[in-house]
VEXKE-774360 format. One record per residue: residue number from 1; residue in three letters; x, y negated, z negated of N, C-alpha, C in turn. Coordinates in Angstrom, 3 decimals. Atoms other than C-alpha are relative to their C-alpha. Example, Ala and Ser with C-alpha at 12.3 -4.5 7.8 and 13.67 -1.06 7.14 Angstrom:
+-----+---------+----------+----------+----------+----------+----------+----------+----------+----------+----------+
! num ! residuo !   n_east !  n_north !     n_up !  ca_east ! ca_north !    ca_up !   c_east !  c_north !     c_up !
+-----+---------+----------+----------+----------+----------+----------+----------+----------+----------+----------+
!   1 !     ALA !    0.890 !    1.190 !    0.000 !   12.300 !    4.500 !   -7.800 !    0.900 !   -1.200 !    0.000 !
!   2 !     SER !   -0.820 !    1.190 !    0.060 !   13.670 !    1.060 !   -7.140 !   -0.770 !   -1.090 !   -0.730 !
+-----+---------+----------+----------+----------+----------+----------+----------+----------+----------+----------+
***
This chain:
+-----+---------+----------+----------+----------+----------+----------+----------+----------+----------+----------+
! num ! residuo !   n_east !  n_north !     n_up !  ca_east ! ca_north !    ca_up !   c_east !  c_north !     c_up !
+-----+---------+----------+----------+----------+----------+----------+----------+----------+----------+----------+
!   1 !     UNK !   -0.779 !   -0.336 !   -1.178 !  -18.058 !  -26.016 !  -10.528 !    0.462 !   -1.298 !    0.650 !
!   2 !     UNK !   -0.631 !    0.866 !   -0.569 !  -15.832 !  -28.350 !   -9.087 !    0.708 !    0.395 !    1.631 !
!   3 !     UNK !   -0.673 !   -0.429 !   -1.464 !  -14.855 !  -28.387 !   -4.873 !    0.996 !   -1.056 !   -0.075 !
!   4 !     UNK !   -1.202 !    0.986 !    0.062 !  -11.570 !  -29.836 !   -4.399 !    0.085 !   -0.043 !    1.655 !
!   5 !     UNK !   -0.526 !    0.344 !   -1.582 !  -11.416 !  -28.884 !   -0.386 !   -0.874 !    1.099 !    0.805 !
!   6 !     UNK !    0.694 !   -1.085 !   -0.818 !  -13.035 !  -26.937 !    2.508 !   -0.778 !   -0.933 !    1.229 !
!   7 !     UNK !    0.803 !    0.435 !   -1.050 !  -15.172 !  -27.192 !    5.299 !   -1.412 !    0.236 !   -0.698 !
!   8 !     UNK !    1.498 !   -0.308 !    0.356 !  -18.237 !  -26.136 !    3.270 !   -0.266 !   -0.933 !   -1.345 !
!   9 !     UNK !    0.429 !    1.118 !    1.488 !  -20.568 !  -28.702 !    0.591 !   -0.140 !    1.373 !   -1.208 !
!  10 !     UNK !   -0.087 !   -0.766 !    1.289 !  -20.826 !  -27.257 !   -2.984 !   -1.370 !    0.933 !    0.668 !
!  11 !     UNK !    1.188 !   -0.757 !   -0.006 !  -24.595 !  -25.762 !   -1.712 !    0.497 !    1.113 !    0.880 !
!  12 !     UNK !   -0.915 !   -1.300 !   -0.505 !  -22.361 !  -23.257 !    0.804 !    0.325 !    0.372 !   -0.879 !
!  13 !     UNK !   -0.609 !   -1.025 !    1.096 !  -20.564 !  -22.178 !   -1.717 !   -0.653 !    0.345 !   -0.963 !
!  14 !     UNK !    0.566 !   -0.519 !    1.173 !  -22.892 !  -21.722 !   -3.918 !   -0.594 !    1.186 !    0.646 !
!  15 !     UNK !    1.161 !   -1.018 !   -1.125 !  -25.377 !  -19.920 !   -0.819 !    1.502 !    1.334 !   -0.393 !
!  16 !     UNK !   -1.120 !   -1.214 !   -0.354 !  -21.589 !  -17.872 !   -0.305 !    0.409 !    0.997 !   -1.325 !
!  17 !     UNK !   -0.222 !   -0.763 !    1.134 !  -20.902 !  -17.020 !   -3.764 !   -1.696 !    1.197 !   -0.628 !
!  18 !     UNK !    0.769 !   -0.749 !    0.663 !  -24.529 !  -15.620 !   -4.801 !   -0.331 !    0.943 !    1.249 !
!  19 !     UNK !    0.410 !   -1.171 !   -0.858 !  -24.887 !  -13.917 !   -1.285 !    0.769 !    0.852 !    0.483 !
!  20 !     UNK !   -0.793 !   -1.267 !   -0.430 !  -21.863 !  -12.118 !   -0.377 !    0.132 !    1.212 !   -1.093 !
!  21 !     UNK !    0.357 !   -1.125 !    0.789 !  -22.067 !   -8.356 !   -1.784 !    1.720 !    0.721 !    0.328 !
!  22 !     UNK !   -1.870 !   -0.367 !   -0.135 !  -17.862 !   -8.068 !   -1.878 !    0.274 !   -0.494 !   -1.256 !
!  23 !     UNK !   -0.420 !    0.170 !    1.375 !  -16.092 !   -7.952 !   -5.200 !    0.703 !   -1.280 !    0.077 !
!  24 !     UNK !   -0.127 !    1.446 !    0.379 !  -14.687 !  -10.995 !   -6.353 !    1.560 !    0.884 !   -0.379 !
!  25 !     UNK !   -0.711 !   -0.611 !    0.307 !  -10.741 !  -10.621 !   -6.381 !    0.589 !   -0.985 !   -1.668 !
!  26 !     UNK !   -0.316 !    0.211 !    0.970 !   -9.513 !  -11.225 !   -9.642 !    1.429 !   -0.123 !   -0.491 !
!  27 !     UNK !   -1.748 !   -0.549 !    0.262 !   -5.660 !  -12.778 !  -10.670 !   -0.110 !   -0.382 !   -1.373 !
!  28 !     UNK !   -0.148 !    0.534 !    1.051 !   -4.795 !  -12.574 !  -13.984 !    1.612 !   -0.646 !   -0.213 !
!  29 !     UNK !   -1.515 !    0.277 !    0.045 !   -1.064 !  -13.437 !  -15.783 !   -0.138 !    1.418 !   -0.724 !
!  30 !     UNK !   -0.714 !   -0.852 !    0.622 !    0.225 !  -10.240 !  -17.256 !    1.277 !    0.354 !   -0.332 !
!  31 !     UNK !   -1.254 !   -0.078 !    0.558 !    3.167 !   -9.552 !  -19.321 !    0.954 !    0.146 !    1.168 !
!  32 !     UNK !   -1.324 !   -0.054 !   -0.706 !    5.306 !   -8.387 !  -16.152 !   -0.238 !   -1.053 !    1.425 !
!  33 !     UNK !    0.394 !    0.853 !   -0.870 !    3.602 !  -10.978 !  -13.748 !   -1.326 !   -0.091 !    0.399 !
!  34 !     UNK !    1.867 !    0.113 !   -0.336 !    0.209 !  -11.940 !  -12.091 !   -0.452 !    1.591 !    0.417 !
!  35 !     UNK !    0.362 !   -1.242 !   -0.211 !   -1.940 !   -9.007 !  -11.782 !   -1.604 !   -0.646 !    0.842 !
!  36 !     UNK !    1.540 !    0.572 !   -0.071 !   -5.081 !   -9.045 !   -9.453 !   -1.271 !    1.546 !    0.224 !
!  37 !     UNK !    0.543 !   -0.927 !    0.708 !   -7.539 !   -6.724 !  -10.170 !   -1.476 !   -0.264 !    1.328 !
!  38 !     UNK !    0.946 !    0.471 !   -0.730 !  -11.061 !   -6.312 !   -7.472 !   -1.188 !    0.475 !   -1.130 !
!  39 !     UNK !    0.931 !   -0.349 !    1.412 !  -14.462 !   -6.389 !  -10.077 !   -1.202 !   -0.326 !    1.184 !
!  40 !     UNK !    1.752 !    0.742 !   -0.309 !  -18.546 !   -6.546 !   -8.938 !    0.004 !   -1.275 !   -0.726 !
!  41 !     UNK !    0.551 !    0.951 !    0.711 !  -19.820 !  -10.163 !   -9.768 !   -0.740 !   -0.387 !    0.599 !
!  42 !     UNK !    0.961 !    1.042 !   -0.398 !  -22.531 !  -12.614 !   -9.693 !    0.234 !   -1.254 !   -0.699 !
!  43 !     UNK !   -0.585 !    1.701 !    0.059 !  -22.328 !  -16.221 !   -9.799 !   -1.527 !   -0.340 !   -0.318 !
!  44 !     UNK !    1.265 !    0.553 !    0.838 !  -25.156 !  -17.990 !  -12.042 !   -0.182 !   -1.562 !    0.905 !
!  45 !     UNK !    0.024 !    0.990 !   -0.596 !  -24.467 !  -21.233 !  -10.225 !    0.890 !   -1.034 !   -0.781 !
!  46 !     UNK !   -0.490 !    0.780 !    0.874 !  -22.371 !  -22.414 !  -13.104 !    1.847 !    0.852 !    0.057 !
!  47 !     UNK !   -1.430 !   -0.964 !   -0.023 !  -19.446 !  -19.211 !  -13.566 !   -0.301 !    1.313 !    0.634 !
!  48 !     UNK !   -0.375 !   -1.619 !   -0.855 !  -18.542 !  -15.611 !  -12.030 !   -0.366 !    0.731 !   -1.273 !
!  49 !     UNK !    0.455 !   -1.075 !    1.166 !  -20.037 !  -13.021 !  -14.442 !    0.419 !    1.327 !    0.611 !
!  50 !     UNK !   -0.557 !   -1.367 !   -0.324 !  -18.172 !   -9.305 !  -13.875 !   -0.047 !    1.280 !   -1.208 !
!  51 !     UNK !   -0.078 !   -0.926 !    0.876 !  -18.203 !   -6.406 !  -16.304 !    1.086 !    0.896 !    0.162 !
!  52 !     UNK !   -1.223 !   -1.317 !    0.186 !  -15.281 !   -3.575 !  -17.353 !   -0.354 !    0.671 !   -1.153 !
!  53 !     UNK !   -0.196 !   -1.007 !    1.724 !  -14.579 !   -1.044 !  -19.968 !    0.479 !   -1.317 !   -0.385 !
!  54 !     UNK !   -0.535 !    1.236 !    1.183 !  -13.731 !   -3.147 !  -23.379 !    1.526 !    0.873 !    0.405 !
!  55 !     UNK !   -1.251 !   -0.465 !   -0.251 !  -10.449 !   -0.924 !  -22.892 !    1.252 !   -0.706 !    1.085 !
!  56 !     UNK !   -0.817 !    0.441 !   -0.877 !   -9.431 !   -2.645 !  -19.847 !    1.185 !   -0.347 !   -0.014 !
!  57 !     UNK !   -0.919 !    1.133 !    0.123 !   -6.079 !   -4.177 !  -18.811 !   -0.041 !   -1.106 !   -0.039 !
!  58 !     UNK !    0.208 !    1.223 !   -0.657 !   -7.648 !   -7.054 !  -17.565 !   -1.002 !   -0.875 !   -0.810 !
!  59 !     UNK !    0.427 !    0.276 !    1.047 !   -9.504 !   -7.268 !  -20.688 !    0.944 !   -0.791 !   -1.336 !
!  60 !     UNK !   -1.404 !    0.283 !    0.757 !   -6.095 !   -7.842 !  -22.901 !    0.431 !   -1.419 !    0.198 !
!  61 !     UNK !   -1.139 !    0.868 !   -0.476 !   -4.409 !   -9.994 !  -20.448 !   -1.380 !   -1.524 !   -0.346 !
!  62 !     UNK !    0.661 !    1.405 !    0.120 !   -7.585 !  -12.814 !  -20.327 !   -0.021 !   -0.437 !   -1.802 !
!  63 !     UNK !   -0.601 !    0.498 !    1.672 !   -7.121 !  -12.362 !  -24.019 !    0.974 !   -0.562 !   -0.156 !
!  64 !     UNK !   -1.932 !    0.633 !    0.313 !   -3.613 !  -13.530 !  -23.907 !    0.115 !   -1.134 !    0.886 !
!  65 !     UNK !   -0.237 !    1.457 !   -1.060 !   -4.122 !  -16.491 !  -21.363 !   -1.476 !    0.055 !    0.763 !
!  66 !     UNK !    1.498 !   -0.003 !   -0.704 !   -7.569 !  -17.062 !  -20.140 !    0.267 !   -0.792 !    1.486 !
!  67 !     UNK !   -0.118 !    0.451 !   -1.287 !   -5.918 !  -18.708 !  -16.629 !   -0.444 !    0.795 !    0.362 !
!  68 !     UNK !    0.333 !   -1.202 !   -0.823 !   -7.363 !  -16.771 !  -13.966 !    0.148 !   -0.724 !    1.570 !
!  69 !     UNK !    0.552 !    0.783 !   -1.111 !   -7.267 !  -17.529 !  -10.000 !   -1.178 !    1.278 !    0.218 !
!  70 !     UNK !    0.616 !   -1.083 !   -0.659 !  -10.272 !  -15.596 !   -7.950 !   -0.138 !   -0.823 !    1.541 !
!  71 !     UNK !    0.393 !    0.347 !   -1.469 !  -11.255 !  -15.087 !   -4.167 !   -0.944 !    0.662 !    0.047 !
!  72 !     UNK !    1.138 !   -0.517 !   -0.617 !  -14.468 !  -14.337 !   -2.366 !   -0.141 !    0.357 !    1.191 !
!  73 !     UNK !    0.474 !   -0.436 !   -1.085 !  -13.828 !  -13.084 !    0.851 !    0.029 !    1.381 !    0.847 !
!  74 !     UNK !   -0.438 !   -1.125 !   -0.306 !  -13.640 !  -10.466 !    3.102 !    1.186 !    0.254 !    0.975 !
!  75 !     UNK !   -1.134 !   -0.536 !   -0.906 !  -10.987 !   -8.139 !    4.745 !    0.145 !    0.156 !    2.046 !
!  76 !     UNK !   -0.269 !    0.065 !   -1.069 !  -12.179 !   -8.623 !    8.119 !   -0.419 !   -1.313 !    0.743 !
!  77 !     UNK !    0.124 !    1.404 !   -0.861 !  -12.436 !  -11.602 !   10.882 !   -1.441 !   -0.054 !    0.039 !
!  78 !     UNK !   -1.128 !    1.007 !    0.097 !  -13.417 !  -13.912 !   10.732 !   -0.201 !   -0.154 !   -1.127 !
!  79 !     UNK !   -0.467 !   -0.019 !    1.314 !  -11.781 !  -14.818 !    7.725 !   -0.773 !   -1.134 !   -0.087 !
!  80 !     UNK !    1.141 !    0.933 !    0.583 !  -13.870 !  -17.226 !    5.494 !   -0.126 !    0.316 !   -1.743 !
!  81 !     UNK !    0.032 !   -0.667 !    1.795 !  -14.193 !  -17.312 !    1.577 !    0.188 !   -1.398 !   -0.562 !
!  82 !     UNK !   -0.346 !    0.953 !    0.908 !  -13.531 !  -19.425 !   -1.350 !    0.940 !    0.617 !   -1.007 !
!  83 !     UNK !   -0.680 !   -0.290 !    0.716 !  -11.075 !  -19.108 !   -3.859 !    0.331 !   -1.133 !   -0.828 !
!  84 !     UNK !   -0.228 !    1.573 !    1.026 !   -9.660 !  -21.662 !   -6.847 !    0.439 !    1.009 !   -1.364 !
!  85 !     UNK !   -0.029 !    0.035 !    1.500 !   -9.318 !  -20.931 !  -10.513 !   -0.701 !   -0.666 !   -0.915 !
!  86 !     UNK !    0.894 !    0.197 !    0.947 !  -10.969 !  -20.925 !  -13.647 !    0.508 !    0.477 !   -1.041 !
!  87 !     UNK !   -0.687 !   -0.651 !    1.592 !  -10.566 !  -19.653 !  -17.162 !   -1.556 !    0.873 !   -0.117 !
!  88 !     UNK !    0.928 !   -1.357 !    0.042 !  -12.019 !  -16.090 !  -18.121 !   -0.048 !   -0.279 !   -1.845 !
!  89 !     UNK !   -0.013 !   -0.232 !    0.977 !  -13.525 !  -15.462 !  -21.513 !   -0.822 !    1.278 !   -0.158 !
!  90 !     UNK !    0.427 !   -1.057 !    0.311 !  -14.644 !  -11.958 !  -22.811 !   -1.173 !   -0.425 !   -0.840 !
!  91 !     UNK !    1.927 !   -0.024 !    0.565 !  -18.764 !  -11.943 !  -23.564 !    0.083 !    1.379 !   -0.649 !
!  92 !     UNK !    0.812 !   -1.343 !    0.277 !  -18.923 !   -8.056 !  -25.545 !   -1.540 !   -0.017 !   -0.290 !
!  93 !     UNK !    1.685 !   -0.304 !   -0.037 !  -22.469 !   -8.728 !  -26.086 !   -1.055 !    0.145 !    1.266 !
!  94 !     UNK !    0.471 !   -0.021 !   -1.184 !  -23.373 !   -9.372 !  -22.508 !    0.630 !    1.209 !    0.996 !
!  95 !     UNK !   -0.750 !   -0.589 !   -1.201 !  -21.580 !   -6.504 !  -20.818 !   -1.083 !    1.107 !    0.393 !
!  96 !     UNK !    1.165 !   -1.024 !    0.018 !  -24.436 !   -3.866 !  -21.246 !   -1.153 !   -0.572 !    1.139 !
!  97 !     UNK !    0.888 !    0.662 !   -0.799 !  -26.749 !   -6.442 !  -19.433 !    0.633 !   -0.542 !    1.216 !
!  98 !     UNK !   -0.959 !    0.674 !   -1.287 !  -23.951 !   -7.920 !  -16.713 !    0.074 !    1.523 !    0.429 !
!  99 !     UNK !   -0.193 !   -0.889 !   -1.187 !  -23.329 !   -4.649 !  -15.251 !   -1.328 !    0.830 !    0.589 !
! 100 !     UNK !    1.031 !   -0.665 !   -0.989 !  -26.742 !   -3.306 !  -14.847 !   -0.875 !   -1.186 !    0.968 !
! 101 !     UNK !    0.117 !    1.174 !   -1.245 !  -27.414 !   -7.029 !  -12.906 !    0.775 !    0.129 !    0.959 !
! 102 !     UNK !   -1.042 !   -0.556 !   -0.537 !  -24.234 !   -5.687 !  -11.395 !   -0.604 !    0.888 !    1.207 !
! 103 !     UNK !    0.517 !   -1.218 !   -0.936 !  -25.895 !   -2.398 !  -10.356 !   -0.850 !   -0.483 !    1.044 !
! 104 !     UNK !    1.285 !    0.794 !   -0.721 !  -28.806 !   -4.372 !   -9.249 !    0.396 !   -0.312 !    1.563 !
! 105 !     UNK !   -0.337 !    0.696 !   -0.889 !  -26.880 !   -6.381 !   -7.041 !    0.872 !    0.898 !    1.035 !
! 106 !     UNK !   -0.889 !   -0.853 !   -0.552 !  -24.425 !   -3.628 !   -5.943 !   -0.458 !    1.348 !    0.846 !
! 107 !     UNK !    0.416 !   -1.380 !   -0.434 !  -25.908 !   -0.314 !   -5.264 !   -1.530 !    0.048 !    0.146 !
! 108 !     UNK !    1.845 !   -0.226 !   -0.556 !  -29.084 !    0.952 !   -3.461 !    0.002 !    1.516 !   -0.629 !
! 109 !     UNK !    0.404 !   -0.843 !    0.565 !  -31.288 !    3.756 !   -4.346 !    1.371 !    1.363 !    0.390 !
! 110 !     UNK !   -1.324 !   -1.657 !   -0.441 !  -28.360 !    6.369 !   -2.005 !    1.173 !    0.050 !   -1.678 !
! 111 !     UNK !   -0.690 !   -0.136 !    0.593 !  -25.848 !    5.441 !   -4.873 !   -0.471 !    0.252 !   -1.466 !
! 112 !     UNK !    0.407 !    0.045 !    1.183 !  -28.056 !    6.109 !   -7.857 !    0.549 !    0.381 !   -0.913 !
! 113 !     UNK !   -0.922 !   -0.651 !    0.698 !  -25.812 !    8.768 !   -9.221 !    1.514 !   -0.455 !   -0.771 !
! 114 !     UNK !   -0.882 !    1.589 !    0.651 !  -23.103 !    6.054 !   -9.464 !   -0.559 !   -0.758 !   -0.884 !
! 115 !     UNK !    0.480 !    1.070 !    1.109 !  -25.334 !    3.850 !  -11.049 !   -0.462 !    0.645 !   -1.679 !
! 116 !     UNK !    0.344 !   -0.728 !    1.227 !  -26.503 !    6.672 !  -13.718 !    1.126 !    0.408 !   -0.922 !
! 117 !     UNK !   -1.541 !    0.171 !    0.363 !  -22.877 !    7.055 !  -14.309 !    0.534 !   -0.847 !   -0.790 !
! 118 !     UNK !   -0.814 !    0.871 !    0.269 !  -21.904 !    3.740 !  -14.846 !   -0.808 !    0.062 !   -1.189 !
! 119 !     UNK !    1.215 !    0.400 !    1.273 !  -25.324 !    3.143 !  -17.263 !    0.649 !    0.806 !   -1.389 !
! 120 !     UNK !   -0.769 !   -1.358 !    1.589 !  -23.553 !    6.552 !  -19.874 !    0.911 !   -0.906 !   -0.568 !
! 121 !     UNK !   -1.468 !    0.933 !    0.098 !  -20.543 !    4.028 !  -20.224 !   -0.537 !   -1.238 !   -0.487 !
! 122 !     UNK !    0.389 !    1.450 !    0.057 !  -22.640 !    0.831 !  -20.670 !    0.420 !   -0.282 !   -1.706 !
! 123 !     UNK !    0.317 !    1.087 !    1.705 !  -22.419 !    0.487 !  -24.514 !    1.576 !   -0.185 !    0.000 !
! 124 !     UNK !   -1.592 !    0.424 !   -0.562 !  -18.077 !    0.339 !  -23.351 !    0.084 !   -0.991 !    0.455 !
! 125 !     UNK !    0.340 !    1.518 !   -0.695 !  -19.020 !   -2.731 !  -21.290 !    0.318 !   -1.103 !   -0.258 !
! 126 !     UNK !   -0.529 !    1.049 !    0.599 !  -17.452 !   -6.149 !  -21.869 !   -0.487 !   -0.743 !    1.360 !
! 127 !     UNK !    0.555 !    0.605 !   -0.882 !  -19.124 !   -8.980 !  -19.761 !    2.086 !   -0.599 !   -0.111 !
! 128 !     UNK !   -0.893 !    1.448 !   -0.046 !  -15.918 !  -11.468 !  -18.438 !   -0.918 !   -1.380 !    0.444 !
! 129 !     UNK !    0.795 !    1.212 !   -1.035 !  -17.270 !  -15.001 !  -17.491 !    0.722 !   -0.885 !   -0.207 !
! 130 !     UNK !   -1.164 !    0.849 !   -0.292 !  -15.085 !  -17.133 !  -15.559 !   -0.506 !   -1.194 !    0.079 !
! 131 !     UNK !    0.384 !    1.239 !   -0.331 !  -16.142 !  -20.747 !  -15.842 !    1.183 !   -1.014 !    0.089 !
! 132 !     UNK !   -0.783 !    1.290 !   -0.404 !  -14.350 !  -24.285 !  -15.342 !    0.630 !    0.203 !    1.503 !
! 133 !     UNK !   -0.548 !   -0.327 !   -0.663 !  -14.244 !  -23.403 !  -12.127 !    0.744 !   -0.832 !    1.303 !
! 134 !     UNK !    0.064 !    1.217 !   -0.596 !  -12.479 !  -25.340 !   -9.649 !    0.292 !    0.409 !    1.734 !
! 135 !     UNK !    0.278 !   -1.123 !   -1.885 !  -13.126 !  -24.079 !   -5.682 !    0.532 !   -0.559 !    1.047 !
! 136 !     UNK !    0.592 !    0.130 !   -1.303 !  -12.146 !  -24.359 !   -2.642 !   -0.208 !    1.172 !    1.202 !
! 137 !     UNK !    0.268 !   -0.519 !   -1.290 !  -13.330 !  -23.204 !    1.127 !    0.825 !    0.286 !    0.824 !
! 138 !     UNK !   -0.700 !   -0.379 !   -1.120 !  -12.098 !  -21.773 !    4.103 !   -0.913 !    0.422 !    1.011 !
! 139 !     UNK !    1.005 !   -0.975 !   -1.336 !  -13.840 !  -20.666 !    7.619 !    1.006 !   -0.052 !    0.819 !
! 140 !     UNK !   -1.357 !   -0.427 !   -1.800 !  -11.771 !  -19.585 !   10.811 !   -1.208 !    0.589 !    0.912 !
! 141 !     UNK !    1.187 !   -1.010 !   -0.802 !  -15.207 !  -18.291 !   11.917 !    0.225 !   -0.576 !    1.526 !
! 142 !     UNK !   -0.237 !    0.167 !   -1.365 !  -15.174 !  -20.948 !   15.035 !    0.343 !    0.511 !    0.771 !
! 143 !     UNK !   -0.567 !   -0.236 !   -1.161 !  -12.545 !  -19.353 !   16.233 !    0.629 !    1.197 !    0.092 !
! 144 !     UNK !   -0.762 !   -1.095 !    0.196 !  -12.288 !  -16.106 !   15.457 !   -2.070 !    0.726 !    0.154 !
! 145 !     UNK !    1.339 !   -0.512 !   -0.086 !  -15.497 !  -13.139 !   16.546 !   -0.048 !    0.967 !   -1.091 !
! 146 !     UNK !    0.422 !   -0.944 !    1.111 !  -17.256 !  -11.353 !   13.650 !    0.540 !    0.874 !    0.256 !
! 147 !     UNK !   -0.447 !   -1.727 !    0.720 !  -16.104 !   -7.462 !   12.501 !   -0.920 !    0.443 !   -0.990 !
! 148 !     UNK !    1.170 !   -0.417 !    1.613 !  -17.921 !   -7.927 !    9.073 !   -1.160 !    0.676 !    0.248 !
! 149 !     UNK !    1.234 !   -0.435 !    0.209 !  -20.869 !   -5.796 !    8.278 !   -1.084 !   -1.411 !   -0.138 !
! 150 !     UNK !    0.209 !    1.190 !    0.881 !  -23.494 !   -8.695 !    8.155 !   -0.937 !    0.304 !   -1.304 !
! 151 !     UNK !    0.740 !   -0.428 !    1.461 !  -25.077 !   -6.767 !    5.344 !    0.337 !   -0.642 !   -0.738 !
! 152 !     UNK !   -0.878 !    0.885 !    0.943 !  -22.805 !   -8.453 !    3.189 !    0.046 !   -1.271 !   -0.390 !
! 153 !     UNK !   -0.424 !    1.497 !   -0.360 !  -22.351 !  -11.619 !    4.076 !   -1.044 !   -1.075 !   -0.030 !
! 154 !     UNK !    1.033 !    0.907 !    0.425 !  -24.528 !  -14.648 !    3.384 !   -0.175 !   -0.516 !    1.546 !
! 155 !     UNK !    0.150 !    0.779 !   -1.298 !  -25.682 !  -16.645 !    6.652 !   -0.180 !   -1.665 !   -0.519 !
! 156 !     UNK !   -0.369 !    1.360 !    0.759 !  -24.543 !  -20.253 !    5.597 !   -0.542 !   -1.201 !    1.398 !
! 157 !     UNK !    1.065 !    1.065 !   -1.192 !  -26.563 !  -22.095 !    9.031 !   -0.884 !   -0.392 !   -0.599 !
+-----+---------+----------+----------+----------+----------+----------+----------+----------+----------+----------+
***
């Protein structure tokens, strides 16, 4: 992982990437232009690990150009996140095991039925993992008052 800019050191972003529980937005290139796609991930401390059907679109397109940009933040104030680019490569052996770390990380016992769901589908599963990644930060928190759930959200003090 490489930081090129921000207000936060690489150990924020690392705290921000493994603790916020918000999908990771995902741009690819696709034949009629960028496409961005929202996926579950977790961040190893090295790349973004996400899972899909092998069917995907977004499966194809990193086949056909492994550029990718992503963002990490959320939709409400104050705005704050990271974003950059990296290059995606399709893991099929890891996707069975990335999405139930997925579930892990994603859903509580209320959504189990989701998660028993997704598990029928698992042997479909294609890990992506975005590495070379190159990041930067953003906060507006100063000057802007929370909205966010802080369920979500990492506490970076």
């Amino acid at each position: 992982m490489q930081l090129v800019s921000g207000p936060w050191d690489a150990d924020q972003v690392t705290r921000w990437l493994e603790g916020a529980r918000i999908p990771v937005r995902l741009s690819v290139l696709a034949p009629r232009g960028p496409l961005v796609v929202s996926l579950w991930y977790r961040f190893d401390g090295d790349a973004i690990w996400c899972a899909t059907r092998s069917g995907a679109g977004v499966v194809a397109h990193v086949g056909s150009d492994a550029r990718v940009g992503i963002e990490v933040a959320p939709d409400l104030p104050p705005y704050r996140g990271v974003r950059g680019t990296g290059r995606a490569e399709v893991v099929p052996e890891r996707g069975a095991d990335t999405l139930e770390l997925l579930l892990d990380r994603y859903l509580d016992a209320v959504n189990e039925p989701l998660a028993d769901q997704l598990r029928r589908n698992a042997d479909d599963e294609v890990a992506l993992r975005i590495g070379s990644l190159t990041l930067t930060s953003w906060d507006f928190s100063p000057r802007m008052q929370p909205q966010e759930p802080a369920a979500v959200l990492p506490d970076l003090d």
